[in-house]
C-alpha positions in Angstrom: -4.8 -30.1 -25.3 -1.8 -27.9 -24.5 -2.7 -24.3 -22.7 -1.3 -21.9 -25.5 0.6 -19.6 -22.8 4.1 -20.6 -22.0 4.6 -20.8 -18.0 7.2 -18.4 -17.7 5.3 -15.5 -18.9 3.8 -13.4 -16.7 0.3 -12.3 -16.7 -0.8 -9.0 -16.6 -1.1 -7.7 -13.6 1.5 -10.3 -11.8 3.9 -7.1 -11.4 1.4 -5.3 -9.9 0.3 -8.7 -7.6 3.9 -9.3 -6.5 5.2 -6.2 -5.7 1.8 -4.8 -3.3 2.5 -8.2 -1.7 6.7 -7.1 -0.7 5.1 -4.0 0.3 2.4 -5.5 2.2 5.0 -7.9 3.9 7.2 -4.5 4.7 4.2 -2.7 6.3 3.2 -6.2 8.5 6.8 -5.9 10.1 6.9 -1.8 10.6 3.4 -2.5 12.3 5.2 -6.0 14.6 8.0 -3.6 15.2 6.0 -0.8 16.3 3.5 -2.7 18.7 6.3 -4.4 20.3 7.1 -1.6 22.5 3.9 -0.3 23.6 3.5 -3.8 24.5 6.3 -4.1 26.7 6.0 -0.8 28.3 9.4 0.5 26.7 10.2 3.2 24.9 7.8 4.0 21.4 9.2 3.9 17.9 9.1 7.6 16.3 6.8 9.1 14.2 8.3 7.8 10.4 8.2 4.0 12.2 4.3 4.2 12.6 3.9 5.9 9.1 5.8 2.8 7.8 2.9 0.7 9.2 0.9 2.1 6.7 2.5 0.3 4.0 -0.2 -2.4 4.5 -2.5 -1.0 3.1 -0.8 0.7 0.3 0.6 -3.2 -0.7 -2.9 -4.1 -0.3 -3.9 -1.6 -2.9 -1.4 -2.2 -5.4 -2.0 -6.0 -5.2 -5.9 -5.2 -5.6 -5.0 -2.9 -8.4 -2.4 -6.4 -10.0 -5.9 -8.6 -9.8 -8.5 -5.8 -11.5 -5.4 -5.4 -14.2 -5.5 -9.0 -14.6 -9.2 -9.6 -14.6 -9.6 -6.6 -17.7 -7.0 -8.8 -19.4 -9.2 -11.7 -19.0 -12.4 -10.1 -19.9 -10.6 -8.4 -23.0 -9.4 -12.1 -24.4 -12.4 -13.8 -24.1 -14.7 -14.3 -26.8 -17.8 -12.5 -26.5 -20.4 -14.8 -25.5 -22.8 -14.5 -28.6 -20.2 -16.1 -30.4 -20.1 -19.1 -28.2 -24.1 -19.1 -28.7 -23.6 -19.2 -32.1 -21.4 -22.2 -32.2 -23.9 -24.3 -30.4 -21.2 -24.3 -27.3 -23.4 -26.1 -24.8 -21.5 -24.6 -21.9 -22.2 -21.1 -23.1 -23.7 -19.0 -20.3 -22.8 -21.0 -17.1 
């Protein structure tokens, strides 16, 4: 049987998903670029480089906030599960 939703559409929540990952990548390289020095004994970064580092975790929260988008979606599509009962689904409540 064919899945009813047509590959290039995007979920809900893929936005979301995609974009805290860029933003997640940014802030892993503002934190690389920033270590480096203190590393090497040189010179440290200014302030704004180390407040880019904290792009992490705002990536990580807007990817987090993609998947609980996604997984309302889900719950908000699928049948309720008394209506599976109902059918005799044998599956029903795995």
């Amino acid at each position: 049987m064919r899945d009813k939703t047509q590959t290039n559409s995007a979920a809900a929540g893929d936005r979301l998903i995609r974009a805290g990952a860029i933003v997640f990548f940014l802030g892993a390289v503002a934190t690389l670029v920033t270590v480096v020095p203190l590393l090497l004994h040189t010179t440290p970064f200014p302030t704004y480089m180390y407040l880019l580092s904290m792009l992490m975790g705002v990536g990580f929260l807007l990817a987090a906030g993609g998947v609980l988008q996604s997984v309302a979606a889900g719950r908000r599509q699928a049948p309720p599960l008394s209506a599976s009962l109902e059918r005799g689904d044998p599956h029903a409540g795995r």
